[in-house]
N, C-alpha and C positions, 0 to 999 in steps of 0.2 A: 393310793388306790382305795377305794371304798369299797369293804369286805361284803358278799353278800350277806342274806338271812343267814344262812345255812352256814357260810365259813363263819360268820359270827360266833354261831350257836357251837360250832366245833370249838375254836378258840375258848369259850369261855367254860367249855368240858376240859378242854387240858390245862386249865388256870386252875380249875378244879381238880384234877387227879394229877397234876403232874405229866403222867404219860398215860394215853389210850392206851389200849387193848383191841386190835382187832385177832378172832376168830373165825380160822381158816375151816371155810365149810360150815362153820357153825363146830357145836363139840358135841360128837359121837362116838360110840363104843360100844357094845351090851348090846341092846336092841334097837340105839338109836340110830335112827340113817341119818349119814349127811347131807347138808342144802335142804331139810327138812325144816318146817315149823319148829317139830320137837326138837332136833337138834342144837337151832337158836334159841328157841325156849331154856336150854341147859348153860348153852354160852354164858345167856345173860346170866343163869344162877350164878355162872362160875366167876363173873364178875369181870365180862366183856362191854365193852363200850360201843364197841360194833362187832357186823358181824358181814364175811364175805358170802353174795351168793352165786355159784356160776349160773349161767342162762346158757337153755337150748332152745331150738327154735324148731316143732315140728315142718313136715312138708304141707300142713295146711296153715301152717301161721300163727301157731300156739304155744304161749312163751312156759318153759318149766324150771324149775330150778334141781339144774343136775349140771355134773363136769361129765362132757363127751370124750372119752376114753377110759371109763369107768362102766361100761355095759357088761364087760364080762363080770368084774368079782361083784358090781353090786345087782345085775337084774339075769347073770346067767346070757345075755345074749352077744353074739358074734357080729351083729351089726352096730354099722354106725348111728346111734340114735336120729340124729339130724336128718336120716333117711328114710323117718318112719313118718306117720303119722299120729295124731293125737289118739285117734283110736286103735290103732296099736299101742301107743307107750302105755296109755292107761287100764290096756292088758297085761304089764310086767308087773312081776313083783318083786320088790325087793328081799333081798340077802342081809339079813344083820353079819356081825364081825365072826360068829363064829361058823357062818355058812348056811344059817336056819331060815328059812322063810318066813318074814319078820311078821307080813300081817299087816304092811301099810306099801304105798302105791308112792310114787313121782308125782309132786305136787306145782299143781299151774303156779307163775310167777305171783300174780295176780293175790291168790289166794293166802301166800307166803308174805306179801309186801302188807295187804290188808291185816297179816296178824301181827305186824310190827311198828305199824302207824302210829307215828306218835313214842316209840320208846328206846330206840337206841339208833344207832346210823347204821350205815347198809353201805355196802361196797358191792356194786354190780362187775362182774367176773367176766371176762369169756363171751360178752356179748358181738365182740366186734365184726363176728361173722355175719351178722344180719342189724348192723349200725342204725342205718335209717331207720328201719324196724323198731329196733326198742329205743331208738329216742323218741318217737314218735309216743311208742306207746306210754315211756316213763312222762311223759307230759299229761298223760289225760289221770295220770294215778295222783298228781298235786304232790308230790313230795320231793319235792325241789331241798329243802330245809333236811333231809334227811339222807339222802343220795347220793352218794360218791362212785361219779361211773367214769371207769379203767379202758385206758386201752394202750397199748404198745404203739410208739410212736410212730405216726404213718402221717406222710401226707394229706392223703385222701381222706382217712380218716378225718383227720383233726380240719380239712376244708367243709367235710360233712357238718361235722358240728357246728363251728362257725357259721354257715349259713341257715345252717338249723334254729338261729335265735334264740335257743334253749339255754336256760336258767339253770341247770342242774350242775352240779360242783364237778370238779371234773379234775383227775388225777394220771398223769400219764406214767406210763415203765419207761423208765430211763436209765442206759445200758453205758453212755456214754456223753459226754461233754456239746458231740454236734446236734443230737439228738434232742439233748436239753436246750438249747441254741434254736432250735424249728421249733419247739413249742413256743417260744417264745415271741414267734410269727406270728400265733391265731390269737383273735379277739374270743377266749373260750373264758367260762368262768373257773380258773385254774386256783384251786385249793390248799392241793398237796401234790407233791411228787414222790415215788415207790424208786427208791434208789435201787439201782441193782449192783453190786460189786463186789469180783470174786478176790480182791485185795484189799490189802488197809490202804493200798497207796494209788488207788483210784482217784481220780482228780475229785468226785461224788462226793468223797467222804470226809476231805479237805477242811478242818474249820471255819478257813473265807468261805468258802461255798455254801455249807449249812448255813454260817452268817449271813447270807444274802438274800436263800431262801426266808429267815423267820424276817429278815428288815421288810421284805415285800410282801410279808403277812402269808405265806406260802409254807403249810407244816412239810416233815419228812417223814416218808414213811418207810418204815421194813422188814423185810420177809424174814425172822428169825425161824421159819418151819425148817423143818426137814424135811426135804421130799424123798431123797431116797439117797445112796451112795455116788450119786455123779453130779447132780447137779450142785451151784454152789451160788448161792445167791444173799450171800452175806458174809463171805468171810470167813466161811467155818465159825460165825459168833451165832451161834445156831440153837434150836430146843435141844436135841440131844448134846449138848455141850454144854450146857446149860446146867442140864437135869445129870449127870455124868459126873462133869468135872468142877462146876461152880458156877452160880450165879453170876456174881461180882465178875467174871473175867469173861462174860459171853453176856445176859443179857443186858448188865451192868456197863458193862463196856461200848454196846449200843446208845445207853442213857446218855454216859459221858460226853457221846461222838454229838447228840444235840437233837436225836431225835425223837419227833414226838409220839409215832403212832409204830406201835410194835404186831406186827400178824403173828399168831402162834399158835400150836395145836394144844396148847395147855394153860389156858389163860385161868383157873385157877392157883397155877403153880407161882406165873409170873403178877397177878393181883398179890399176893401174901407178897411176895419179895417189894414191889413198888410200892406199900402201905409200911413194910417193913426198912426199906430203905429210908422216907423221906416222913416217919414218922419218931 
């Protein structure tokens, strides 16, 4: 199968570093908000290869980069953003990490994609509630070649896209074997897949499998974040495990299994380790 631009351009970034780096939310802390400019601004210092952004979608059709279920700790509000409008969101303000009113605003997609054009990849987040929407719209912004947009394996979805004609690299969350199976249905341009699995003995993780992804030119990717104490979306081979107990037995262990693109809230931490590793 003939790789696009864009898978191209990935591939010949991890021939180059070995393994990606994506940055969940971008990396924030101190005064910096996450799904910000500035935030991604710091990723890349830290030595992120990409960087994820979630997307919201006002009630007039105005795309932002924020994750909806974060209005209370980061803009103080009880509603669901999705139910506002742009001239409301662009009334809040945001909260840094220690609770202070930081002095910067929720930023349109738009204005976020324009300041990364041209310098690292970009993982669209959380769009799937309004699909048509931003594929449409990720079409008129030309960055085909830089684009990796997500969505949880769905029918509808993924018949959207397909009929969509759309060029944009395209990564699904795959929870399980059938699921991976239906992707495998749509003429999408299919890049990478975000494995998800809460054991080692996931059919996912399987070395034929990973084998079969890199034969079809297809990378692997995965969530090493922490979200919190319940969910589990790697195995327990996670950042706080990582950063805790040892590299070598969590993010290392990840390397081993074949994959290429690691998500992580500390992609300085795991940059020193993958230069350290394979140098």
């Amino acid at each position: 199968m003939e790789l696009s631009a864009g898978a191209k351009n990935l591939h010949k970034k991890l021939k180059e570093n070995k393994v990606l780096i994506a940055a969940h939310r971008g990396t924030n802390g101190g005064n910096v908000i996450q799904n910000t400019l500035m935030a991604y601004e710091t990723a890349m210092q830290h030595g992120a290869d990409l960087v994820e952004i979630d997307v919201i979608m006002s009630t007039d059709g105005d795309f932002y980069a924020f994750h909806n279920g974060q209005e209370k700790y980061l803009l103080r509000e009880d509603r669901d953003i999705r139910d506002m409008s742009s001239k409301e969101i662009d009334k809040c303000n945001c909260y840094n990490s220690v609770g202070e009113v930081s002095g910067q605003k929720l930023e349109r997609l738009e204005y976020v994609l324009e300041g990364l054009r041209d310098r690292c990849f970009i993982n669209i987040d959380r769009s799937w509630f309004y699909w048509k929407e931003i594929i449409e719209f990720l079409k008129k912004v030309n960055m085909d070649h830089q684009i990796i947009l997500k969505s949880p394996v769905d029918k509808e979805l993924l018949h959207i896209l397909q009929e969509s004609k759309s060029q944009i690299m395209y990564m699904p969350i795959v929870k399980n074997m059938d699921e991976w199976n239906l992707v495998r249905e749509y003429d999408v341009n299919l890049v990478a897949a975000e494995l998800i699995f809460e054991t080692l003995e996931s059919p996912l993780v399987q070395k034929e499998f990973i084998e079969k992804l890199h034969e079809a030119g297809i990378l692997a990717w995965v969530n090493a974040i922490t979200l919190n104490d319940r969910i589990v979306l790697s195995a327990g081979l996670d950042d706080d495990n990582s950063i805790k107990n040892s590299y070598d037995e969590n993010w290392g262990k990840l390397i081993e299994m074949g994959f290429d693109m690691i998500q992580t809230d500390w992609p300085a931490l795991i940059k020193e380790y993958i230069l350290s590793r394979f140098n």
